[in-house]
C-alpha positions in Angstrom: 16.2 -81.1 25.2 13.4 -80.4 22.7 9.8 -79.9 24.3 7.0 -80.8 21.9 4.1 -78.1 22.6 0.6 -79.3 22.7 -2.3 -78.6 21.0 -3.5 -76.0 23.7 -0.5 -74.1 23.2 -0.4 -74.3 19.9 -4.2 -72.8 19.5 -2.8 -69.9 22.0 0.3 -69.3 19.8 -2.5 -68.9 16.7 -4.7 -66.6 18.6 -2.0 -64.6 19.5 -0.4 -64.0 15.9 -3.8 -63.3 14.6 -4.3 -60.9 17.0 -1.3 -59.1 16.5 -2.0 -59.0 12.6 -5.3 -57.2 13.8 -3.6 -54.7 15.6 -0.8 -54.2 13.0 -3.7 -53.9 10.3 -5.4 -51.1 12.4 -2.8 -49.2 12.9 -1.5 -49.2 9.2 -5.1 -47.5 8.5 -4.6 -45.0 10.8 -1.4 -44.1 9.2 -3.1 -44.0 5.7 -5.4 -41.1 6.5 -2.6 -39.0 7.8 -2.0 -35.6 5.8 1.8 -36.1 5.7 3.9 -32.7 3.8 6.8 -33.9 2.6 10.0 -31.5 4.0 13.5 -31.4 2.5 15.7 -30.0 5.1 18.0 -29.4 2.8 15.7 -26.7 0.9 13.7 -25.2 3.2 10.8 -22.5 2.2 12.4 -19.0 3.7 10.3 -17.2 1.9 6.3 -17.3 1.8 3.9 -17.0 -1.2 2.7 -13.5 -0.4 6.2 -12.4 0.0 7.7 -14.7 -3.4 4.3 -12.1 -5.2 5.6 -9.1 -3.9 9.0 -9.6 -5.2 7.2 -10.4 -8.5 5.4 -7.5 -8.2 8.8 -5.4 -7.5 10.2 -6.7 -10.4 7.3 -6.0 -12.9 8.6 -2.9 -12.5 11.7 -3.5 -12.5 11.1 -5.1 -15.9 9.2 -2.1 -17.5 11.5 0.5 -16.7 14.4 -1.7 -18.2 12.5 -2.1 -21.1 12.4 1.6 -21.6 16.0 2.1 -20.9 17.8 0.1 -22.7 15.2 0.3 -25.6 16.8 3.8 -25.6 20.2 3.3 -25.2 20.5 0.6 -28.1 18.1 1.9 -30.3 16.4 -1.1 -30.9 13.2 -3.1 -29.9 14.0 -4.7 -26.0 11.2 -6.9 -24.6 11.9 -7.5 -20.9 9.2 -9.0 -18.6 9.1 -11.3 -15.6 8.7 -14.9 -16.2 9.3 -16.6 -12.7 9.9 -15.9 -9.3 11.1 -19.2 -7.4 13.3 -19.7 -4.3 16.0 -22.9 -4.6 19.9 -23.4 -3.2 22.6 -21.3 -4.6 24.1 -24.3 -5.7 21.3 -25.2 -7.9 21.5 -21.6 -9.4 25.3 -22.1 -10.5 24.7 -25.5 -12.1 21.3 -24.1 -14.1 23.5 -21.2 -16.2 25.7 -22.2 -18.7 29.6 -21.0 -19.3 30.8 -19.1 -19.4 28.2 -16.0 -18.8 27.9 -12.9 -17.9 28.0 -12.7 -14.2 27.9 -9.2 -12.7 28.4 -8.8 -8.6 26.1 -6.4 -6.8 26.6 -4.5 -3.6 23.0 -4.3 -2.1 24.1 -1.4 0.0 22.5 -0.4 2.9 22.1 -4.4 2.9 24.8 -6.7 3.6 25.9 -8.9 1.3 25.9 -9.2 -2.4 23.4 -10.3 -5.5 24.1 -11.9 -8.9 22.5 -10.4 -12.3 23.3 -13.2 -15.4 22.6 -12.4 -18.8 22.7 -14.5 -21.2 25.5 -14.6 -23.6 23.1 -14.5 -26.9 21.9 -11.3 -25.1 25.5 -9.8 -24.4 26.8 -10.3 -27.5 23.4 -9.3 -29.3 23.5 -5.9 -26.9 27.4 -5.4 -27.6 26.9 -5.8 -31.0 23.7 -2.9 -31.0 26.6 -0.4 -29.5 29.2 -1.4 -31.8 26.9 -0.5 -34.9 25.5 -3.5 -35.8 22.5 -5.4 -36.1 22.1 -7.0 -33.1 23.2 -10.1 -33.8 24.4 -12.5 -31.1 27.8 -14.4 -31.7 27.6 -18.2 -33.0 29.8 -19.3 -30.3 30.5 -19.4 -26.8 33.7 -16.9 -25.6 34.7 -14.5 -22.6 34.3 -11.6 -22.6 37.1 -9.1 -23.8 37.9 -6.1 -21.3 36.4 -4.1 -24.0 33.5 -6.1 -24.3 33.3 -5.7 -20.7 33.6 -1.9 -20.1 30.7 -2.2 -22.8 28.5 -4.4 -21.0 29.5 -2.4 -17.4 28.0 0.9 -19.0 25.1 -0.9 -20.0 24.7 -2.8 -16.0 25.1 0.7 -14.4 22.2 1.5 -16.0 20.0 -1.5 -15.0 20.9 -1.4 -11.7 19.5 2.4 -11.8 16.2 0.8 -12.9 16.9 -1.7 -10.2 17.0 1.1 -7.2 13.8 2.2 -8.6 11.7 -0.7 -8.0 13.0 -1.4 -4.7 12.2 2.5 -3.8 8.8 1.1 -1.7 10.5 -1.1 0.3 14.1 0.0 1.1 16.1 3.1 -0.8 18.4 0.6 -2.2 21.3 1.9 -3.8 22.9 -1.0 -5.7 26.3 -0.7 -6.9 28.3 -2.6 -9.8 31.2 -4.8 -8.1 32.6 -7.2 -10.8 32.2 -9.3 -13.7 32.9 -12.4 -13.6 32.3 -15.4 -16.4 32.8 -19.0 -14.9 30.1 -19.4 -12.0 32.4 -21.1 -10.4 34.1 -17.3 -9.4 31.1 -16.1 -8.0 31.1 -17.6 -4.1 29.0 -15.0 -2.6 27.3 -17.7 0.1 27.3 -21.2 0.6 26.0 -24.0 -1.5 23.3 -24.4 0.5 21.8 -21.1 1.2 18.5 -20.5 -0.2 17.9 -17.8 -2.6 15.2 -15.8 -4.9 15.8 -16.2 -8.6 13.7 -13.7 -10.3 13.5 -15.2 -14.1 13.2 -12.5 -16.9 12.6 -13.2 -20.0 14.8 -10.9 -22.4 14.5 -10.2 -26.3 16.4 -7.7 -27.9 15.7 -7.4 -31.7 15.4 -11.0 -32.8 17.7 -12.5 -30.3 15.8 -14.0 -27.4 17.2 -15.1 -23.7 17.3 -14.7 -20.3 18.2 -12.4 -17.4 18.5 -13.7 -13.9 18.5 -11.8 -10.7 19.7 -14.1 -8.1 19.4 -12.5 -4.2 20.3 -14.7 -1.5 17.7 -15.3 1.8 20.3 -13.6 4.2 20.8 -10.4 2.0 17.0 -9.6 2.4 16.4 -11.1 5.8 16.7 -7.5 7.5 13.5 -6.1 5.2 11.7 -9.5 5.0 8.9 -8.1 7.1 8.3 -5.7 4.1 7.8 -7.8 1.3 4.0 -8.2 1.5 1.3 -6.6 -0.3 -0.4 -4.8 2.3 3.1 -3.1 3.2 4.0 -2.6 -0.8 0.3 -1.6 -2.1 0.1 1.3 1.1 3.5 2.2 0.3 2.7 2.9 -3.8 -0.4 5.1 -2.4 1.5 7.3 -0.4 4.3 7.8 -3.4 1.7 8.0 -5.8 0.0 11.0 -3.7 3.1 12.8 -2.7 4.2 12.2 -6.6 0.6 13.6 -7.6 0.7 16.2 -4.8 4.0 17.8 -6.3 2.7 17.9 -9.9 -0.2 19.7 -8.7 2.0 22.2 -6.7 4.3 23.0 -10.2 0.9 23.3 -12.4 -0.1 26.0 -9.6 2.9 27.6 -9.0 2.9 28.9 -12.7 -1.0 30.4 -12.8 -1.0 34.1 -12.9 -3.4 35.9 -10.6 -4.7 39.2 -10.0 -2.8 41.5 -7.5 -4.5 44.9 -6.2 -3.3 47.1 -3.7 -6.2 48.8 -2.3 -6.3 52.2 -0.7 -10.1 52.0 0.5 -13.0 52.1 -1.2 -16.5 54.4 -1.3 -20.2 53.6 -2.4 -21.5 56.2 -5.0 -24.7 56.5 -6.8 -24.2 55.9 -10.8 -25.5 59.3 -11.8 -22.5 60.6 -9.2 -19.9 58.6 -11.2 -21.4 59.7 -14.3 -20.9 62.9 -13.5 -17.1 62.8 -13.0 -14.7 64.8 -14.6 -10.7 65.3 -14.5 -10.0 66.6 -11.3 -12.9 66.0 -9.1 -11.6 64.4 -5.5 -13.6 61.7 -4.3 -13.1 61.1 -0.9 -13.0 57.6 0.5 -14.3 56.9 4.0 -12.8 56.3 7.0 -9.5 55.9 5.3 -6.4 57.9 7.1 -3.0 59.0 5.2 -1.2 56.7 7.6 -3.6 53.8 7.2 -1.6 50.6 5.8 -2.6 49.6 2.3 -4.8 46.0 2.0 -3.0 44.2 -0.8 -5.1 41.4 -2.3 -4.7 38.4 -4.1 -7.0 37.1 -6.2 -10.2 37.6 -4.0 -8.4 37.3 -1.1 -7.4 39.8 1.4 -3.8 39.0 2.2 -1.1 41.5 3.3 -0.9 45.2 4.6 1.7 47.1 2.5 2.6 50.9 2.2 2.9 52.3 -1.1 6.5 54.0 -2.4 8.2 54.4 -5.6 10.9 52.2 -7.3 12.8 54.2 -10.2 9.6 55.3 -11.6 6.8 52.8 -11.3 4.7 53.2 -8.2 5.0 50.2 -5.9 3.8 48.9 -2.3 6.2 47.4 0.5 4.7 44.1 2.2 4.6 44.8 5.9 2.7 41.8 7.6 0.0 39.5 6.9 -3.8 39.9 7.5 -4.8 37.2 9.6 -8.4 36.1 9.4 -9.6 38.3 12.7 -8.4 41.6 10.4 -10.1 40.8 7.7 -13.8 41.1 10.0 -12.7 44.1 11.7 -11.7 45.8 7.8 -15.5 44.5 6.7 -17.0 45.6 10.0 -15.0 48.9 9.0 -16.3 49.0 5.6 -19.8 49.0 6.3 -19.8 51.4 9.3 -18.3 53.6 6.9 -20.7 52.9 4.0 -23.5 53.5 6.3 -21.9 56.8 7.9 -21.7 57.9 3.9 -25.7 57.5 3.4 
């Protein structure tokens, strides 16, 4: 049975709808002034700015000793520097390199797991080519590797992972060891798809030929030493190695300055026109100093050691028998001028 409402209801039915307009409008404004951070769960931030800088700064290093190194071993011009440090999936990593590549497997020892260090195939070929005697030219077109080509580029890893335990000396004595080579991405699984991961970018020119080096290191290779990638932690750490470092250049440069070395039997004040008056075989007799007395050796102007005097073959010599802590030394000077005095 239909009902047919009347006008009073109809009037509520308005006020109501109008009112619940208002409310709807209020609360969309609300929502409007909201900071909202978008979050995919699928790529969350493990790492933090200060910590994403001080693998950067790690890796600056990194960079300039490799540039010295293999500037050296291939005899050519090599340009390496840092040009991004980002964190993303592994997954991502893999579909960004072409193939096939060079892939090379690290052991992170004492850290568990493993890393990835991709070069470029324009730089392979361009470095191969260097050793082989040529110009350093990279090849036109894409191949594997031959297991020549790869003993080649293994020699030349080895030492870029040397470089590599370098850098990482401030945080961890990392001692990262060549694994494999591998040249389809799809061959190196070290974690899953969706593990996040540092990609440290380097930008790589050897000669002419220009391209890239990537350092991939996964979030749960580095998670034991995470605490210590921040500055404050990596700038202390430099001081101290920079002062032990400077400390033990300072202790070579001393160890090879010559000094002076006496052996003193004892000594005497005399007026000048007494030692004027000297002449071969005149005995001067020193003060308060007995046959047995030990003999003061000094260094420098330093009193130092008691010694005894003797003979080896036929140069006259002393024997070390103690050292002269600093309460001898007074009682010697208090010694000295009672004698001096006695002398007058």
């Amino acid at each position: 049975m239909n009902e047919v409402l009347s006008q009073e209801e109809i009037d509520q039915l308005l006020q109501a709808i109008s009112s619940v307009d208002t409310v709807a409008g209020s609360v969309k404004a609300v929502n409007d002034t909201r900071k909202i951070k978008v979050y995919d769960f699928r790529r969350p931030d493990k790492f933090s700015k200060e910590q994403i800088r001080t693998v950067a700064n790690m890796h600056e290093t990194f960079a300039r000793l490799t540039t010295t190194s293999l500037s050296a071993q291939l005899r050519s011009i090599v340009h390496v520097h840092v040009s991004s440090v980002d964190q993303l999936t592994y997954e991502e990593f893999i579909r960004s390199i072409p193939t096939p590549t060079t892939l090379t497997i690290i052991d992170m020892d004492p850290l568990k797991g493993n890393a990835i260090l991709e070069i470029d195939p324009t730089i392979t070929f361009s470095m191969i080519d260097r050793l082989f005697g040529g110009t350093g030219q990279g090849a036109k077109v894409q191949r594997d590797l031959t297991d020549i080509e790869q003993s080649v580029m293994e020699g030349i890893i080895v030492r870029i992972l040397a470089n590599m335990r370098e850098a990482w000396t401030q945080v961890i004595d990392l001692r990262p060891r060549f694994a494999t080579i591998e040249t389809n991405p799809q061959f190196a699984q070290i974690v899953a798809p969706n593990e996040m991961v540092v990609l440290v970018t380097l930008d790589t020119k050897v000669g002419d030929e220009e391209g890239m080096m990537n350092l991939c290191i996964p979030y749960i290779t580095i998670e034991p030493i995470i605490s210590k990638l921040s500055s404050q932690f990596w700038f202390s750490s430099v001081r101290r190695n920079a002062s032990s470092q400077y400390l033990g250049v300072i202790k070579q440069k001393l160890a090879d300055v010559d000094m002076d070395v006496v052996a003193e039997i004892g000594s005497i004040n005399l007026p000048i026109r007494d030692v004027l008056a000297l002449r071969v075989g005149d005995v001067v007799r020193l003060s308060n100093v007995r046959v047995t007395d030990p003999i003061v050796l000094t260094v420098g102007s330093k009193k130092k050691f008691f010694c005894q005097p003797g003979i080896v073959g036929r140069k006259m010599a002393v024997q070390i028998t103690s050292k002269i802590d600093q309460d001898d030394v007074e009682d010697f000077e208090e010694l000295n001028v009672e004698g001096d005095e006695l002398y007058e």
